[in-house]
N, C-alpha and C positions, 0 to 999 in steps of 0.2 A: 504494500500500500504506500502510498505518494500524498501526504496528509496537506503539501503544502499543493500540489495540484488539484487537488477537492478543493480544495479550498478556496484557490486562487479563479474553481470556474462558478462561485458561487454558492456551496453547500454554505447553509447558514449554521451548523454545528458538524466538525469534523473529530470524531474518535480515532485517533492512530493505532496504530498497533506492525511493531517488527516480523509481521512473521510473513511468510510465504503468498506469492501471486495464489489464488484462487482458494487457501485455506485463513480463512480471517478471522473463524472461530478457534481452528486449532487443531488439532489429531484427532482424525476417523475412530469415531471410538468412544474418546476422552468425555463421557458424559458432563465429569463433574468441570474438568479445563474448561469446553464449551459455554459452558452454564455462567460461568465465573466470568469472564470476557463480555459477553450478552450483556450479563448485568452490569458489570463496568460502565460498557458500552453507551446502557439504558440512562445511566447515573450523569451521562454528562448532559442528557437532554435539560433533567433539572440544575445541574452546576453553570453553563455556560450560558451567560446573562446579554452578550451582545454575538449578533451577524459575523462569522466569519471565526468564530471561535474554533483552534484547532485543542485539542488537546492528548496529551499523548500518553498511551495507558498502559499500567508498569506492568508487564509482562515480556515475559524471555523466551524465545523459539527451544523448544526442551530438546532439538537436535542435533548435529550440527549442521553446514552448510553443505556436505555432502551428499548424507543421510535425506536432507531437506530436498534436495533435489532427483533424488531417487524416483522414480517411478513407483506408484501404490502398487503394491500386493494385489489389488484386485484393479481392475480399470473402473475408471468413471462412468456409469453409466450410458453418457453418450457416446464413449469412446468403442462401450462394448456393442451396442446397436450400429454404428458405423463397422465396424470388424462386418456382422452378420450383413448389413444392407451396404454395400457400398458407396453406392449411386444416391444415395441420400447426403452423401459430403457431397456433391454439387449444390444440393440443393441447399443444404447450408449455409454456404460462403454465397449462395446467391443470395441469401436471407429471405428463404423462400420455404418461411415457416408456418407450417399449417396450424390454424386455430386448434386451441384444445377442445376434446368433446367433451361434453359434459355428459353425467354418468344417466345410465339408464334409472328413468323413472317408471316406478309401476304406473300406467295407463288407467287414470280416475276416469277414465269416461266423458270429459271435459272438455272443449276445446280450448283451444291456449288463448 
């Protein structure tokens, strides 16, 4: 995370935090880590009194920068639905993402 670039494009409260591109909460897993960061997080909504507030929350990447940059043990799941569908990475990077469906309702007899 880049806390002075949030920042600087307008976020009116910025929580920082050192740890890795795409894990912001913390380690796959880490219920209680997770939990602890969120609510940090939560904390600076009420702490930070003016626009443009960055503040930066005292936590330490528990791995090192090796480690950190290892590939997960299991993929991400968009990564494993790409494996299986290929041809869906085009559509991707075209940003040619389909609505989500909303789930099946039992049929009240109504119309909508």
């Amino acid at each position: 995370m880049i806390p002075e670039f949030t920042a600087s494009v307008g976020a009116p409260r910025v929580a920082g935090i050192e740890f890795p591109f795409g894990r912001p909460l913390g380690l796959p897993g880490d219920r209680a880590g997770q939990r602890a960061v969120l609510h940090t997080a939560l904390e600076v909504i009420t702490r930070a009194q003016t626009p443009g507030t960055v503040i930066q929350l005292p936590f330490t990447w528990p791995q090192s920068p090796r480690d950190a940059r290892a590939d997960p043990p299991i993929p991400p799941p968009i990564v494993q639905l790409i494996k299986r569908r290929p041809w869906l990475a085009v559509r991707l990077l075209a940003r040619d993402i389909p609505e989500p469906v909303s789930p099946a309702r039992p049929d009240d007899g109504q119309q909508p």
